[in-house]
N, C-alpha and C positions, 0 to 999 in steps of 0.2 A: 543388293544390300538386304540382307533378312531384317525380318522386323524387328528383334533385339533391339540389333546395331542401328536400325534408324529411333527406334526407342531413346537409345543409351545417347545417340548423337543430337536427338530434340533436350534431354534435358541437362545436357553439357551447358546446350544452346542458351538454354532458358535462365541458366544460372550464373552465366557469362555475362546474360544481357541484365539479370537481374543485378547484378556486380556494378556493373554502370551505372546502372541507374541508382544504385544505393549511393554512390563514390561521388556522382555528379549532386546529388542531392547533400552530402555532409562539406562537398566543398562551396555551394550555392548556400548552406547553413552558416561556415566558418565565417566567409567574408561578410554576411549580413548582419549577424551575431557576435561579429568580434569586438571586444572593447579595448580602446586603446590605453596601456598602462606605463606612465610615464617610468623612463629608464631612470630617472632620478631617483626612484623612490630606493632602488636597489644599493645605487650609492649611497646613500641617506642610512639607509639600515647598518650597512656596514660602520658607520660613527659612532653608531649609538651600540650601550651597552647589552644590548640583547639578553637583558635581566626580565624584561615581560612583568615586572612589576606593577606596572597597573600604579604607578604615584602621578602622570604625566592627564592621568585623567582616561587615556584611552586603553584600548584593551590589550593592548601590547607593541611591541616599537615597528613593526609590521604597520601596525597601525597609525601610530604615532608619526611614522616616515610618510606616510600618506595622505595624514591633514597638514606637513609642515609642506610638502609639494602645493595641495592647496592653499597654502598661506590662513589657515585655521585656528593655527597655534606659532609659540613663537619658542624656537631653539631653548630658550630657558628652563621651558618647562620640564626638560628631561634632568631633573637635580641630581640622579645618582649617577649623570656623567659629568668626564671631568670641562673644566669650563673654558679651558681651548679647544674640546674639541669640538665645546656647544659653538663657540665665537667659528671654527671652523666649519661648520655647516649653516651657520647664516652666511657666510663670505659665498659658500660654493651655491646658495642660494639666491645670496645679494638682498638679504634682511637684514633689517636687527636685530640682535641676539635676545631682546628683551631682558628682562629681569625677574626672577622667580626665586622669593625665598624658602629656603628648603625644610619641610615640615618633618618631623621628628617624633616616635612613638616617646611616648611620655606615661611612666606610671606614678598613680594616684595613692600609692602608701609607702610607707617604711617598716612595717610592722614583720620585720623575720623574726624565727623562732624564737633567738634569747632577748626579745622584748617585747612581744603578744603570745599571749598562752595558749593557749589549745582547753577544749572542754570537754575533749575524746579522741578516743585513735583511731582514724580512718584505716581500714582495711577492704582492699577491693583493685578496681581498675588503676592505674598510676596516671588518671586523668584530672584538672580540675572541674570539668563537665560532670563528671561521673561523679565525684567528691560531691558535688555544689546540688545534688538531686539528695545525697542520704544524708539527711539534716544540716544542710547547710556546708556538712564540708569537714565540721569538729572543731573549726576553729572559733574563739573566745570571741575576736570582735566576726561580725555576722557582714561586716562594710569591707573586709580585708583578704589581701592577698593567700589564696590557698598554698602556694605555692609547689604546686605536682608537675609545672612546664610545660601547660598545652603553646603557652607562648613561644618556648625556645622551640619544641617541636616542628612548630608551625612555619615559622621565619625560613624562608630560603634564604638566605644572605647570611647566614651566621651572628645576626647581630645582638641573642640575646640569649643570654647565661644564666644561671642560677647561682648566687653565692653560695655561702658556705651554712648559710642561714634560710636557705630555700626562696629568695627574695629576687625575685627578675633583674638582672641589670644590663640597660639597653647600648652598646656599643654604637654612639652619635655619630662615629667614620662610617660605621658600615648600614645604617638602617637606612633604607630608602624610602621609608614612609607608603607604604604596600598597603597597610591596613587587615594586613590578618591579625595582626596579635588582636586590635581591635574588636572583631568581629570573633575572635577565639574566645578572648577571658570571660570567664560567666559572670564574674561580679563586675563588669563593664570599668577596671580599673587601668584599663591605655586609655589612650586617646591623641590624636597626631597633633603638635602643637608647631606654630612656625619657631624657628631658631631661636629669633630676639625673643622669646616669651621667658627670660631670668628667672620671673619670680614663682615661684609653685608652690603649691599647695598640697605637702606630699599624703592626702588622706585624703578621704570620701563619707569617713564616720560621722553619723547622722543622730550619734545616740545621744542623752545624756551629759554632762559632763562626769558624775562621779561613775555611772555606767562603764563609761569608756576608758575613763582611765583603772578601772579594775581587768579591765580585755588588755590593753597594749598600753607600753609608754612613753612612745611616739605620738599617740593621736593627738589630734586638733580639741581642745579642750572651749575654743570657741569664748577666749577669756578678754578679746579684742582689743587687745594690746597692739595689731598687729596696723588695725585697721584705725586705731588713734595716729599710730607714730606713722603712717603712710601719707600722701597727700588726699586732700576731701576725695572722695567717688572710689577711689583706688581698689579700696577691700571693702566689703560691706559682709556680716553678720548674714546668714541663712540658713536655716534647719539646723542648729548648732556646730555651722560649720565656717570657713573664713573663706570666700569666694572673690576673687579677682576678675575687676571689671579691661577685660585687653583690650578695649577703644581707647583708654588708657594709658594703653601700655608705657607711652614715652614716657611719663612718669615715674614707671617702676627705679626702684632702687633697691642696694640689699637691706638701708635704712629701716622697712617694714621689717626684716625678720629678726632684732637686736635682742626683741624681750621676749620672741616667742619660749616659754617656760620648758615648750617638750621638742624642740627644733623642728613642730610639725611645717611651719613654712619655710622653702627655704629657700636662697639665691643658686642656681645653676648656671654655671662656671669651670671647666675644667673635668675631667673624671670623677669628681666626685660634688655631690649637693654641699653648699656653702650652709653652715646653722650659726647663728645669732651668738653673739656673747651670754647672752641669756640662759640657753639650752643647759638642760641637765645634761653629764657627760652618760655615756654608754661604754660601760667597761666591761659588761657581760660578753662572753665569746661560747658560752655554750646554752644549749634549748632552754627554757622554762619551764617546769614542770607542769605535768596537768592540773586545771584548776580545780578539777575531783574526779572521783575513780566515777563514770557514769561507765553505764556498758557500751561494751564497743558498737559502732555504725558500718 
């Protein structure tokens, strides 16, 4: 054998043996290191609607199927599935289904175009981020809805549109309470509210009262009408605005919003917000004009 070939045949040798011993070593790794992962959880996943929403509290149904294996949480909590087949995954787990009421983005105005002015014409990005940095946005009330749709953008689910008035409207079948719109609007006008919450508050305006009613003719004018005709605690007066106390809540009726004068409070009921006998009507259906020619932002 020339030396080459005994060469070429040591380090066949050496890379053979080294092979083993790498191969004995990752299967000496596998069995020591292995973690046992319950085959339920995979059933489990398959139930749930694998929307990764983030409403259930965890960080997605991957996840969510894996504290419901450790009995962490309780099948309810997943509210944008449907509720047999939540009852169905406690049965194949042998729990109770619990009870979880299902929380709902909820927005804080009514103020679209042909009833809140504008104080300038934004031109720029078609964001309300971007808008809500170059003064404000342009719009009259400074507490109100821009209305550019980082909301609807945001929403995986399809659950929120813009009217025809540039005004968010959140479809209650389809929102799964995710919490981007949340985390999205810059005038922090969502907020996830549990189902039974009827009575709202549809403003955030802090100004004024003749202020604000010079901006929009919706807003909360803070004339406590709302908070006499409710039971004592119910509504109480704050930063001129009518704030609802929801430890409460059993209380609520749509009784509060009868006199509100601009239908800024109202009963939630149905596809559309319930307004008081009181309310001035809204027969406007196109923009309001600028409140003055300032220059553009």
């Amino acid at each position: 054998m020339t030396s080459s070939t005994l060469q070429i045949a040591l380090a066949s040798g050496f890379m053979a043996s080294l092979g083993v011993l790498l191969a004995g070593i990752l299967a000496i790794a596998n069995r020591r290191l292995y973690v046992f992962e319950d085959p339920r959880i995979d059933e489990i996943e398959d139930m749930l609607p694998r929307a990764n929403c983030g409403a259930c509290g965890e960080a997605g149904c991957r996840s969510f199927a894996e504290a419901l294996v450790q009995r962490r949480i309780d099948p309810a909590r997943c509210t944008p599935n449907a509720e047999e087949m939540n009852q169905k995954i406690a049965d194949f787990l042998g729990v109770e289904m619990g009870d979880q009421e299902r929380n709902i983005a909820r927005l804080a105005c009514a103020g679209g175009s042909h009833v809140a002015a504008t104080r300038a014409r934004y031109q720029g990005l078609k964001s309300c981020r971007a808008a809500a940095i170059v003064a404000g946005g342009g719009k009259g009330c400074s507490w109100g809805c821009l209305g550019l749709g980082d909301c609807e953008a945001v929403c995986d689910f399809d659950a929120i549109h813009l009217n025809r008035h540039g005004l968010p409207i959140v479809d209650v079948d389809k929102c799964t309470g995710c919490n981007d719109c949340v985390d999205i609007c810059p005038k922090n006008l969502f907020s996830l509210q549990p189902e039974s919450h009827r009575l709202w508050v549809n403003c955030l305006n802090q100004d004024p009262q003749d202020e604000a009613m010079a901006h929009c003719q919706v807003v909360c004018t803070a004339c406590g009408r709302c908070a006499i005709d409710a039971p004592e605690g119910l509504i109480r007066m704050e930063q001129n605005l009518a704030v609802i106390d929801y430890t409460k809540n059993a209380l609520a009726s749509p009784v509060a919003i009868q006199r509100c004068p601009t239908g800024a409070i109202v009963w939630l009921e149905g596809a559309e917000p319930r307004k008081g006998s009181g309310a001035r009507k809204v027969t406007r259906k196109e923009p309001l004009p600028r409140m003055e020619p300032l220059p553009r932002v």
